[in-house]
N, C-alpha and C positions, 0 to 999 in steps of 0.2 A: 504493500500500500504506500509506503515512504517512497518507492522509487517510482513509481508511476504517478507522485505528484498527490496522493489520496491526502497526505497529512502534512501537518505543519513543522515545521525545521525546531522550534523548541521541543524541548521533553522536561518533564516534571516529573523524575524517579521518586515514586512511594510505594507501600508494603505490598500494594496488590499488581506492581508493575511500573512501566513509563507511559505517560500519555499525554497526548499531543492533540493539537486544535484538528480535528475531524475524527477520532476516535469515539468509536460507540461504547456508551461504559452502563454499567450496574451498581446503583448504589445498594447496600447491604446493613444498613441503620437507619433506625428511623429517629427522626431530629423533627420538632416541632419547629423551633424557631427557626431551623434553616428552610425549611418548606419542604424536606423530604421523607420521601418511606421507604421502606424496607421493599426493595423490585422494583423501583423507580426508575426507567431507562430514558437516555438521554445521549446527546449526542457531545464532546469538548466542542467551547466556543471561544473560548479566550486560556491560553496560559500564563503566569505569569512566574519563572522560575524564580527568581529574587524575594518572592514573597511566599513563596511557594502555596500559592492559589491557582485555581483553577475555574470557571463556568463552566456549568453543561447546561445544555439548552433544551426542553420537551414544549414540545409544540411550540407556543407564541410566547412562553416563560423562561426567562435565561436567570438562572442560582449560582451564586457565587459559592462556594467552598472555600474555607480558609482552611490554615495549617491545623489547628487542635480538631476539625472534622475529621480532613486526612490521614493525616497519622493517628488517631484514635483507632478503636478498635470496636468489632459488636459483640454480643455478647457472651460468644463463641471464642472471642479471640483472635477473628480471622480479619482482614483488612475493611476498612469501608465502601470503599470501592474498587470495581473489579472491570476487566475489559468486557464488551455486552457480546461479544462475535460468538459467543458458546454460553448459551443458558439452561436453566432448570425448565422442567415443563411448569412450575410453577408460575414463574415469571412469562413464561412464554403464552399464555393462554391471553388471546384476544390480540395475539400478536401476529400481523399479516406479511409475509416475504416473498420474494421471488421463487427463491429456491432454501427448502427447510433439507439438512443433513442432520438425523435424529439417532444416537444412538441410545439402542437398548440393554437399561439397566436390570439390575436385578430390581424383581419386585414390576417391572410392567403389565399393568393388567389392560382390558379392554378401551375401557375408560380413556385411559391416560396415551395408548396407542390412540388412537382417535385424535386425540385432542393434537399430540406432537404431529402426526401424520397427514395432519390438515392446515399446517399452518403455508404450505408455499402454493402459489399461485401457477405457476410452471412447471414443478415436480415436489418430490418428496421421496430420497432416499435416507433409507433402512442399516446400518450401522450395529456389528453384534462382536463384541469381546468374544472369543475364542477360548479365555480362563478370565475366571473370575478374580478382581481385585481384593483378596481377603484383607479387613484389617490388623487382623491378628498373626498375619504372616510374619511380619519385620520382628516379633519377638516370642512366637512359640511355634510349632507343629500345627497345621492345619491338612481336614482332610480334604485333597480335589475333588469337585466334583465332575465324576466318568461320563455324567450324559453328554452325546453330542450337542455343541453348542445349538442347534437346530430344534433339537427336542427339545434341550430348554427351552428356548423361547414359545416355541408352540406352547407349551406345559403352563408357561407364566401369561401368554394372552388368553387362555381360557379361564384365566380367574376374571372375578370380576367383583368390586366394589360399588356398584350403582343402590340405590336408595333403593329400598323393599317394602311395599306397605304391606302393613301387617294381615291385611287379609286376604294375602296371595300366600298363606304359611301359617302353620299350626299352632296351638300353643308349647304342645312339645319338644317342637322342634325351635324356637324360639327359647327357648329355658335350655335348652343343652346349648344353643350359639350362645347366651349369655356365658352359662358355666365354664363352655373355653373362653372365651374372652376374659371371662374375670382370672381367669388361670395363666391366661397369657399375660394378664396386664400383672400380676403377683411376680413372674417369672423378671420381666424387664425392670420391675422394682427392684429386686435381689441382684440382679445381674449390674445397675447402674446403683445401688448402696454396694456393691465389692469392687466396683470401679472407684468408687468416691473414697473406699479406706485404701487403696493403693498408694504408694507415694508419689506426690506429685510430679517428681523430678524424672520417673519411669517413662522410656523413651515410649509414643504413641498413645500416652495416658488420657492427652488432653482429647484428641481425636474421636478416640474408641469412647470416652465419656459422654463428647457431642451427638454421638452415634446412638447410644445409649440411651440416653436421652429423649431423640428424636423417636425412638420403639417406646419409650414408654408414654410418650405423647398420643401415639399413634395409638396402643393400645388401649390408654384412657381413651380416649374419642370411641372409637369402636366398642367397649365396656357402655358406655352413655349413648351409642345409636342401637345395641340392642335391645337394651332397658327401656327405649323409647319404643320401640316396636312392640314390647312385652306388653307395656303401658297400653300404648293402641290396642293390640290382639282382645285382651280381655276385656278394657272399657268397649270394643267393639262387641262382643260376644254375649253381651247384656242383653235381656229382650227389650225390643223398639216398644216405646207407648206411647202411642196416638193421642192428641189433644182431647178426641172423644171418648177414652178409654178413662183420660185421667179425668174428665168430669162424670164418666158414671162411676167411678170410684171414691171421688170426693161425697157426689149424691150421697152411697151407701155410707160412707161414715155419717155423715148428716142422718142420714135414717136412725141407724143404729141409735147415738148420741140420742135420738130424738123418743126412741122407742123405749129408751133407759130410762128419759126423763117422765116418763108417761107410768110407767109400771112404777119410779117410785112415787109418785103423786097417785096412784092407786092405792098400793099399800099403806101411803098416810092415812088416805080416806078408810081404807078398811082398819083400820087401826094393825095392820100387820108390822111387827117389831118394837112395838109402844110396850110399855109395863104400862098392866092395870094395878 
């Protein structure tokens, strides 16, 4: 891009890189008084290395960043801002290109293929690791995993996370998706508190904690959407009662009520229950 004229001849070296006036970037903090959020894409408009600021510009708004933005940190630990040419489908959603290169991670379900696989306007190529990036490589034994990389994939697009009303599903089976869920979300509790008593100085600590982390996020949420469904399922499985149903219902207490008060204003008159 430098040599064919795309960018500008300064560079501003900070934690997430160098960047120069036409560089697409990703902020990664969210800062109220600077006017940005966390996935905020933008494009450099101004650098200025002596001060070491920088503008990005989105849409018809141009923000200036100063140095303690910059070099600060979120809350991971990782830079504030990042170059935008390779993003998360997170960020990417609502986001329109020429040409989208997508590659598939662990964990892509149908959903989320969809959504990457839709964003170019011209094409849209498929991107698939061969072995998988363990994090726990760089300091213990890990076992590979044998399946061809093809299977896996196939294996990881047939999941899927899309939203389930509760009356497309049982109550039984709804109470066992709870019970793993809650077993899963117990499992990422334990697993990020033995991360947490590790020593901090433990090479990939911080990483595998973010990691950590992030699964136990995931599996609270999912804990709280089947519970939501449970909730549904059964408030659904109530019998429906009609407006006319609940007025001849009301009637009959009014009866009753009325027929109580009649028998004991009989009994008064007959003197029934009185001492003579």
């Amino acid at each position: 891009m430098r040599e064919s004229g795309a960018l500008g001849r300064d560079e501003l070296p900070l934690p997430g890189g160098e960047f120069s006036v036409g560089d697409r970037v990703v902020v990664k903090r969210n800062d109220l008084r600077r006017g940005v959020n966390n996935g905020d894409r933008g494009v450099v408009g101004r650098v200025d290395p002596a001060r070491q600021t920088l503008a990005i510009v989105r849409g018809d708004r141009q923000t200036v960043l100063d140095r303690d933005f910059l070099f600060g940190e979120t809350v991971d630990g990782g830079p504030t801002l990042l170059h935008g040419y390779a993003i998360t489908g997170h960020v990417a959603q609502g986001l329109t290109v020429d040409r989208a290169f997508v590659l598939a991670s662990e964990g892509m379900n149908q959903e989320w293929a969809y959504v990457a696989l839709s964003r170019g306007r011209e094409s849209n190529q498929l991107y698939l690791a061969a072995e998988l990036d363990h994090p726990r490589a760089e300091f213990a034994p890990v076992t590979p995993d044998g399946r061809d990389p093809l299977a896996r994939l196939a294996a990881s697009l047939r999941g899927s996370d899309a939203q389930v009303l509760a009356i497309d599903v049982g109550v039984g089976e709804v109470i066992e998706r709870r019970r793993e869920a809650e077993r899963k979300l117990a499992e990422a509790t334990r697993a990020r508190r033995q991360l947490e008593d590790r020593p901090a100085l433990l090479p990939g600590r911080r990483r595998d904690l973010a990691a950590a982390r992030e699964r136990e996020h995931g599996a609270r949420e999912e804990v709280a959407e089947v519970r939501r469904l449970e909730a549904e399922l059964r408030h659904g499985s109530r019998p429906f009662v009609g407006e006319r149903e609940l007025q001849a219902r009301s009637n009959e207490r009014l009866n009753r009520a009325a027929d109580r008060a009649t028998e004991r204003l009989l009994d008064r008159e007959r003197g029934i229950g009185r001492d003579r």
